[in-house]
N, C-alpha and C positions, 0 to 999 in steps of 0.2 A: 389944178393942173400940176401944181408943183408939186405936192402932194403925192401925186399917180408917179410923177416922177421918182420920187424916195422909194416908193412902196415896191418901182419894178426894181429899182438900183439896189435894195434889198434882199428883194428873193432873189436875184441873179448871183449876188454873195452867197447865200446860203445855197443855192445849185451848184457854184463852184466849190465851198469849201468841202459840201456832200460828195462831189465826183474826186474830189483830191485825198477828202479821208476814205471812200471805195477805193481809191487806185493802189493808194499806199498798202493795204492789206493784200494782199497774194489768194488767190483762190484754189486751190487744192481738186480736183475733180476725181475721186475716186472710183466713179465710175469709168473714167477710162484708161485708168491706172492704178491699180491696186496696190503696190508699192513705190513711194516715193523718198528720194532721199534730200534731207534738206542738208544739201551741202551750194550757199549762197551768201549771199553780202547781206540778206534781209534780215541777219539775227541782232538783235539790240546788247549789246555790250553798258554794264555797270559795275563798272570797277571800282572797289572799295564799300560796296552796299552787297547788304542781300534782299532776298524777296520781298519782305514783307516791308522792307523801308521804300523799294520798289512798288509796293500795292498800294503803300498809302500814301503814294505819291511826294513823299517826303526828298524825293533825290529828283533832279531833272534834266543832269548829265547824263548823256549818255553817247555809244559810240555805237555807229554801224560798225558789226566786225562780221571776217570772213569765217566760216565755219565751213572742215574742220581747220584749224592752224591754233596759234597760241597768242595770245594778247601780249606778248611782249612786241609783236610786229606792229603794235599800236601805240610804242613806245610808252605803257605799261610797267612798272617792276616785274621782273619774273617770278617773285614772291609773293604773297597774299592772296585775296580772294574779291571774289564778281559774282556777279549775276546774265545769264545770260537769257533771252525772252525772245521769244520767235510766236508771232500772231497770223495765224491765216483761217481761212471761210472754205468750210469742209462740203465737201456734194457726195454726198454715201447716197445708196440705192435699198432704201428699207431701212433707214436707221444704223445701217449695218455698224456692229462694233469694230472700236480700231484696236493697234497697237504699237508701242515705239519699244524699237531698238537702240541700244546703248550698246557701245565698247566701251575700253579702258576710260576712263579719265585722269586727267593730271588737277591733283591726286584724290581729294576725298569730293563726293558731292552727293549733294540730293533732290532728288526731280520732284516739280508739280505741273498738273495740270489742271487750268482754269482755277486757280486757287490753291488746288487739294494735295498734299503729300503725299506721293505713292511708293518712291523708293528712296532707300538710302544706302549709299557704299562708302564704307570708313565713317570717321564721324565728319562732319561739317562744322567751322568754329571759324570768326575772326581773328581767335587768339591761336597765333604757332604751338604753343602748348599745348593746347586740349586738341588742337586738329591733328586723327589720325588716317593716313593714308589709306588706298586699298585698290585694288584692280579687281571687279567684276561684275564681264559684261552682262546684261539680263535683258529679258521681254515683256512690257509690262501693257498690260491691257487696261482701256479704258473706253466709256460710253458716254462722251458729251450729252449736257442739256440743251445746247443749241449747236446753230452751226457753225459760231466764230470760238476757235480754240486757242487758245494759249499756253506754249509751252515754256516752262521757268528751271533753268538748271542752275543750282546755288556749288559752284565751284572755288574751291580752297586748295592751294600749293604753297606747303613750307618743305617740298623733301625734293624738287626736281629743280630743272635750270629752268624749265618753263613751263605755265600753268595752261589751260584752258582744255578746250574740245579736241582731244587728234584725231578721233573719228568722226566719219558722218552720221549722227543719227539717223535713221530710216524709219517710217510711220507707214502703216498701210491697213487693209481690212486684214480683220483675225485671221482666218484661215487661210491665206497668201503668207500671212508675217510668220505662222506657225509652222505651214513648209518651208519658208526660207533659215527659218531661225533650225530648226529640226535638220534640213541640208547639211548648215553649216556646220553644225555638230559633228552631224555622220560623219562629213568629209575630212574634216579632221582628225577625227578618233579613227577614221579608217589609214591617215596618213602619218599619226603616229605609231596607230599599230604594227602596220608593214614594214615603216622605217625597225621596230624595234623587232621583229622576225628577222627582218633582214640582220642588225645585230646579231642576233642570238646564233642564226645556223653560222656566218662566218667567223665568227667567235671559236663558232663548236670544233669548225671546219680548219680552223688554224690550228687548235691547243691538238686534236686528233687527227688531224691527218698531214699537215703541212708544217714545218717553222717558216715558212716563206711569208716575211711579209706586210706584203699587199692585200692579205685577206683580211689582216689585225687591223692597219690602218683603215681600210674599207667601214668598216664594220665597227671602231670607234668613232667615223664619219658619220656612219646612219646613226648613232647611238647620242650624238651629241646634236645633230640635226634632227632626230626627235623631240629632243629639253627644248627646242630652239622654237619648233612649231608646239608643243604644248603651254609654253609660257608666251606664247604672244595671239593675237586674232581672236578667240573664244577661251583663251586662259584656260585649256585645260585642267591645268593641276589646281587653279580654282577650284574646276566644277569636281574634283575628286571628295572637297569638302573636307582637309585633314589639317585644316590650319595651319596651312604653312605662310609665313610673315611677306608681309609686301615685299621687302625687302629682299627678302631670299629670292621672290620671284623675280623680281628685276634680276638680281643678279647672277640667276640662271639664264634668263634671257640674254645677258651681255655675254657671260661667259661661255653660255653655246654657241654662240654666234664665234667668239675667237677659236674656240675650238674648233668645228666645223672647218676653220681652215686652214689651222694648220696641219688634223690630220688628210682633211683633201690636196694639202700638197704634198705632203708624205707622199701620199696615196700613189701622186700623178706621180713623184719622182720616182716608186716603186718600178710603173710604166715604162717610161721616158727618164732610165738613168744617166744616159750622154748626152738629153738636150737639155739637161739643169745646168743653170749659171752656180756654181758652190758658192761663189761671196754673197752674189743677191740674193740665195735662196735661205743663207745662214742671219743676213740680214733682216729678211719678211718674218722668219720664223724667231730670230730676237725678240724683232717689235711685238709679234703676238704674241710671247711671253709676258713681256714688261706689261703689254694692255691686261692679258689677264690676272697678272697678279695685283693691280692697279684695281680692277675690278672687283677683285676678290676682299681687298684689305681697306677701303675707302669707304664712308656712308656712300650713302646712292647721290644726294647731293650734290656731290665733289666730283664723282665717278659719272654723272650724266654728262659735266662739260667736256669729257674727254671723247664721248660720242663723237663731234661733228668732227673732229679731226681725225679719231679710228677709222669714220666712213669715208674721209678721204685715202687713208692708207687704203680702206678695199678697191676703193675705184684703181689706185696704181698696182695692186694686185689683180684685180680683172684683165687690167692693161697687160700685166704680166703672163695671162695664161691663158689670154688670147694672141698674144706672140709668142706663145709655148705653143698652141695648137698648131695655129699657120705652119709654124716649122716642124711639126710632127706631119704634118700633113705633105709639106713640100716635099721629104725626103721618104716620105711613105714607110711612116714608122709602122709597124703592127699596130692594130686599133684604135689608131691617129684620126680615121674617120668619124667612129663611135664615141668617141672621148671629147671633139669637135662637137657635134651636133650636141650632144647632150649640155655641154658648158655652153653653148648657144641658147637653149634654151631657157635654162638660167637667165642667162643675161635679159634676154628677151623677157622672161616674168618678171623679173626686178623690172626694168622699164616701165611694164604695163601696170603693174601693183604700184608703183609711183606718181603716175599719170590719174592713174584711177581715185587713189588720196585724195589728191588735188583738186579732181571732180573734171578734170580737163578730158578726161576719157569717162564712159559709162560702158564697164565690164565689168570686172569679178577678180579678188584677191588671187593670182594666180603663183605666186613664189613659193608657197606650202608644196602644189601638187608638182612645182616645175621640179622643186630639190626630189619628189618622190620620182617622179621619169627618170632624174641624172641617177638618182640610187639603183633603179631597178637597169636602167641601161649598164652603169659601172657591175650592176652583179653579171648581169649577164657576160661585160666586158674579162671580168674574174673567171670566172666560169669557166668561158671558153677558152681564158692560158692556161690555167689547172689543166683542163680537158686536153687543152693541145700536150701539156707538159706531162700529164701521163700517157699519154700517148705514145709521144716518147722516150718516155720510160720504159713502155712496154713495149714499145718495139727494142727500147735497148735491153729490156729482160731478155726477150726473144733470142735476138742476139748471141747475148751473154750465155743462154738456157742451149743455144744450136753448138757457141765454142766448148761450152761442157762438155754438151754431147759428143764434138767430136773429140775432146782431150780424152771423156771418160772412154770414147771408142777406142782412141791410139793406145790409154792407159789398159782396156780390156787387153786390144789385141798383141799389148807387148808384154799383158801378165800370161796373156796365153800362151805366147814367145815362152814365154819364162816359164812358164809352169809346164810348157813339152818338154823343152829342155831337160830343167828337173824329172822329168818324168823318163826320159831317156836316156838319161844319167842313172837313176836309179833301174831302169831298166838293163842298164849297159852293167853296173855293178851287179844284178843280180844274176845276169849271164856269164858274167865272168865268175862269180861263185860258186853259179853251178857246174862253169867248167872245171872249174880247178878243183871242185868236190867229186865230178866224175872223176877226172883224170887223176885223183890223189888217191880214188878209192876202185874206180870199175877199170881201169886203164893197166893202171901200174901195177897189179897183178899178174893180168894174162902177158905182159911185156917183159916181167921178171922171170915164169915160169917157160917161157920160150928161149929167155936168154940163157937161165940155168941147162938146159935141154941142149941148147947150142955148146954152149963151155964144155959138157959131159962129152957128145959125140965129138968135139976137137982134140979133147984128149984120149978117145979109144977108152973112154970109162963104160960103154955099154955095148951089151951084146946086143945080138940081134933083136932076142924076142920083147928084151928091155925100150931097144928102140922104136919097134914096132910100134908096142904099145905106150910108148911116151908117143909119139908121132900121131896117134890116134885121138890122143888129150890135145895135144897141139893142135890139131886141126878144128877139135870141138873151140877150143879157144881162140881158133883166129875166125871163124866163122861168129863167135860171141863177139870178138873184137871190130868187126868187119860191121857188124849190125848197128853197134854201139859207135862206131866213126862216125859212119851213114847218120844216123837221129841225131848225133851231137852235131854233125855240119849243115843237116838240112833247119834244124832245132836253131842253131845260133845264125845262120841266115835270116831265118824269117823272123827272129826277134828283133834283127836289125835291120833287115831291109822287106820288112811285109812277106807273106805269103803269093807268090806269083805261081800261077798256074797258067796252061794250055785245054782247057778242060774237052773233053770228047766226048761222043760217045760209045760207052762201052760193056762187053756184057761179061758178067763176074764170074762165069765158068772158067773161061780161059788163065786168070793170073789166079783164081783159086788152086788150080788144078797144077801152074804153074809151083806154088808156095809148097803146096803137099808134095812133091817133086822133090823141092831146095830141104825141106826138112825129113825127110825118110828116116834119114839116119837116126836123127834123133829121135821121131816115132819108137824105132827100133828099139834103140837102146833103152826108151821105158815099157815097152811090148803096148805103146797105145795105138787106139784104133781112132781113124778120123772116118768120116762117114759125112758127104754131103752129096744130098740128091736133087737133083734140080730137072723134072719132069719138062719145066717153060724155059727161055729163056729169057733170062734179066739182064738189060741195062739199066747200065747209070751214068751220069751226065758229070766226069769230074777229071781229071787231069790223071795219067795213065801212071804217070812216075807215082804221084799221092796214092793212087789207089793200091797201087804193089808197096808200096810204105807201110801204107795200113795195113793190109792183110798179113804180110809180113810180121809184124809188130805185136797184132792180134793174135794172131796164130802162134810167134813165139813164145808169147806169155801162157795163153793156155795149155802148151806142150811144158813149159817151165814149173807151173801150179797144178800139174795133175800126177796123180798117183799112177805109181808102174801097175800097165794092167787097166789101166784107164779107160774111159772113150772120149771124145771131143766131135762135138755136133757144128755144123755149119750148115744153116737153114735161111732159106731168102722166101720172098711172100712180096706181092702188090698191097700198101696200106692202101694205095686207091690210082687213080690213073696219071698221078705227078708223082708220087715217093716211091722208093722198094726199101724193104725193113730188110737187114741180114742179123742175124745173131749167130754168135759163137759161141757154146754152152760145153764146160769143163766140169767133170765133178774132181775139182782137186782142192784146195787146201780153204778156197776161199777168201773172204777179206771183212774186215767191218766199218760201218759208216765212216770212220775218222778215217781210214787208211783211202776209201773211195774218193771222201772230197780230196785229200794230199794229191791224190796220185794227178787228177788236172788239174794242179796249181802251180801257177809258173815260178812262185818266191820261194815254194816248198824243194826240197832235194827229197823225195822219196823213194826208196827203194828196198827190197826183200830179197833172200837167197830162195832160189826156188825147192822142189823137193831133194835134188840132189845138189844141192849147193850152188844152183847156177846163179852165176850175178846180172845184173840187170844195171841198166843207167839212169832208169827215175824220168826217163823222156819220153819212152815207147809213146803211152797211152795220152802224155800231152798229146805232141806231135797228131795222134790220130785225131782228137779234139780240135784240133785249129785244122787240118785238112777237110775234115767232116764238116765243119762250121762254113769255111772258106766256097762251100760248095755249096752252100746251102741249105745243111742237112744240120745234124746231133748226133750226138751219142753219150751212150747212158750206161751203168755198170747196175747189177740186179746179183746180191749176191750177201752170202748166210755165212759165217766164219765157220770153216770145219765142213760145209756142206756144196762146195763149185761157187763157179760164179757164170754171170751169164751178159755177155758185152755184147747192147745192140746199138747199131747203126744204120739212121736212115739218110739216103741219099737221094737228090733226084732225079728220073728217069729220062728228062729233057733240060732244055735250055733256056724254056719260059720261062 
């Protein structure tokens, strides 16, 4: 009986101890979870041992420790090196192979699983001397022999304030761990890239097209908050493979991070130049000097314990520029809105990417894409003051391009002021030129030979038949004189005050026939014959006074230029049912091309003695010119030196 007794009190021990060493081991179920992160209290902590003093059972201290965190919170040295061992009971579906993921470690270490050495980062050593540091994350695959797996991380820090796991490991089946591990890649390499696009065109966009700026700051912001997300989460510039030293990477990691803010407060002050405090802002931007030169010139050692007091500074700068937004926003600054949410969001990723660490949340590293949203929001925030500010510019081009226009209009319409003037000035000079060259040459002849003619008969110096025919010259000359008054006052009128007519209409027998009348005499005295037939009758459409001018004028020249014994044709004709052609055809002395253009030119003084000496005033044939034109017509001279000439004139027959 006693016996039965022991024997049950026995196996009853051994079913407890069996259910207590099952419980203690964790079970893993892959199948209905394909990635799992071991971030928990169940990892075995051995500090001052490595694995293999751990395999042979040779150490039997040991600590439950949290992972991820750092074993100085286990009051630990923050120096030297452990071993850490995490054991659980795997359920895959077919065997299926696993894989773990690794981030950073502080600082050198190297993984086993179920015994076996699979990776190594930096080297791993007891001794501070031989142990060299390194950061880089990887994905390592493995195919247990059974289903109890043990994972052994042999962890060494002689270069930071604190040693152990800052990430969570993550284990899952291959092809889940291969997309997330591959994701996480992308997304980052997509989120350095764009940051660094974004650099390059505001960069471009500042040196070319703007000094303003807020495009420079911008865009040293995206440029250092790229270094920022390449040297941390998947260590880009690891994966570039170019050897570049732990060391360095840390401390592009620290110094992007100061970076990033000081030029993002540049940035915002760019924005918001009247709601910046100048002491506190010269203040912030001190301390993030002194941090980064701190950083730059320190081993990393030295330089990590300045970390948890720099993240204090950020937290009082956060503090800072979310009471910079509120008050951008209260007073409704331009883009107070945009600049808000975006620094919101921020915020809001830091949180969650803190939380997540911890394992207190289960999401996803969000502070990489949240800094890409604030980038791409602040470009577009750029953008659209550039956008507005050429705008404005162009509408002040605009402007400026309309007061041009109308200076350059007042500047036309007072050069044209000026240049009539001029132009009637030198027209007023060339009238008076020409008067005082008539009256010095056609004038003061026939006024001297009238007044010698007078003094003669006052003193009884001539007889009768002497007077007769002195009276007979006289009359030729005051009839010349009378012609020549007429064309110099009609002539110097219309040079200065326009050509004004009454125009009629009228038919050209009548003042023809009229002219041939006024000049008989002189016909006579060269025994010429005038001859004009007009079977129809012609009108023309022109001012009565101008038309007897012209015929006038016409007609005395031709009597003037023909030989005694002559004839002189006046011929009219319909060019078609608006014009009538008249021409006046002389065979007398002639003219040639120079003497034709002179003769209608207003600056020229031109004038000839006719066949017996007669003078002429060099205006006639103007005069005809500007009446003939005024009316609507021309006239043209046709004529052979030595052989006539032949002056025709077309006028119009109506008032259309």
């Amino acid at each position: 009986m006693i016996k039965r007794v022991y024997k049950f009190t026995f196996s009853l021990l051994l079913l407890v101890v069996a259910y207590q060493s099952a419980k203690c081991i964790p079970v893993i179920d892959f199948n209905e979870k394909s990635i799992v992160q071991l971030n928990n209290k169940d990892w075995d902590f051995y500090y001052g041992s490595n694995y293999q003093d751990v395999k042979n059972k040779q150490v039997s201290n040991f600590t439950k420790i949290q992972v991820p965190g750092n074993w100085t919170k286990n009051a630990y040295p923050n120096t030297g090196y452990g071993t850490y061992v995490y054991k659980f009971i795997s359920k895959r579906a077919n065997e299926a192979n696993l894989m773990l993921k690794m981030y950073t470690v502080a600082c050198s270490h190297q993984l086993y699983i179920n015994g076996k050495l699979l990776r190594k980062v930096g080297v791993f050593s007891s001794d501070a001397a031989v142990a060299k540091p390194d950061f880089q994350p990887y994905l390592v695959a493995f195919n247990p022999d059974n289903d109890t797996i043990e994972i052994a991380i042999e962890v060494a820090n002689y270069n930071y304030r604190n040693g152990g796991l800052w990430f969570t490991p993550m284990i899952g089946l291959s092809e889940s761990m291969e997309v997330l591990d591959k994701r996480n890649i992308v997304i980052e390499a997509f989120l350095v890239g764009s940051l660094f696009l974004l650099f390059s065109f505001f960069i471009s966009f500042y040196y070319t097209k703007t000094e303003e700026k807020t495009s420079l700051y911008f865009a040293l912001m995206c440029l250092f908050a790229a270094f920022r997300i390449g040297s941390t989460g998947e260590v880009l510039i690891r994966q570039l493979d170019i050897g570049i030293p732990w060391e360095v990477i840390v401390k592009i990691e620290y110094i992007s991070l100061v970076l990033v803010i000081v030029f993002g407060l540049l940035y915002l002050r760019c924005l918001f130049p009247l709601d910046f405090n100048a002491k506190v802002f010269s203040i912030i931007q001190l301390v993030q000097i002194i941090a980064a030169v701190c950083f730059l010139i320190f081993p990393v050692f030295y330089a990590s314990y300045i970390i948890p007091y720099y993240l204090f500074n950020c937290l009082f700068i956060l503090a800072y520029v979310i009471n910079l937004v509120v008050k951008v926003n209260k007073i409704k600054r331009p883009f107070g809105i945009q600049v808000g949410i975006a620094c919101l969001l921020v915020v809001l990723a830091g949180i969650n990417d803190i939380l997540h660490s911890q394992g207190l949340i289960k999401t996803f590293y969000a502070l990489p894409l949240g800094i890409l949203i604030y980038a791409i929001t602040q470009a577009m925030v750029i953008t659209k003051m550039f956008s507005n500010a050429f705008e404005k510019v162009e509408h002040l081009s605009s402007e400026l391009i309309e007061i041009n226009k109308n200076q350059l209009n007042i500047i036309e319409e007072r050069t044209a002021e000026l240049n009539k003037y001029a132009f009637d000035l030198r027209q007023s000079n060339q009238i008076k030129d020409k008067v005082f060259s008539i009256i010095a040459h056609d004038l003061r002849a026939p006024i001297k030979s009238l007044s010698t003619v007078l003094v003669w008969i006052s003193e009884d110096d001539l007889t009768y038949d002497e007077l007769k025919r002195s009276l007979g010259g006289i009359s030729k000359n005051v009839d010349t004189l009378n012609l020549t008054l007429e064309n110099l006052l009609q002539w110097s009128r219309s040079q200065l005050n326009g050509v004004k007519s009454e125009p009629e209409l009228i038919d050209i027998r009548k003042p023809i026939q009229e002219m041939s009348d006024l000049f008989k005499i002189q016909l006579a005295e060269k025994n010429l014959t005038l001859k004009f037939y007009f079977s129809n009758r012609f009108a023309v459409y022109i001012d009565k006074h101008h038309l007897n001018l012209l015929f006038r004028n016409l007609l005395s020249n031709a009597i003037k230029y023909s030989n005694d014994g002559g004839k002189i044709e006046i011929n009219a004709t319909n060019l078609d049912s608006n014009y009538t052609l008249i021409e006046i055809i002389d065979g007398g002395i002639g003219m040639n091309q120079e003497a034709i253009d002179k003769v209608f030119s207003a600056t020229e003084h031109y004038s000839t003695y006719g066949t017996k000496n007669e003078r002429g005033t060099g205006l006639g044939l103007l005069l005809c010119k500007e009446y003939a034109e005024n009316s609507g017509g021309r006239i043209w001279i046709e004529s052979v030196e030595g052989q006539g000439a032949k002056i025709s004139v077309v006028l119009p027959n109506s008032g259309q």
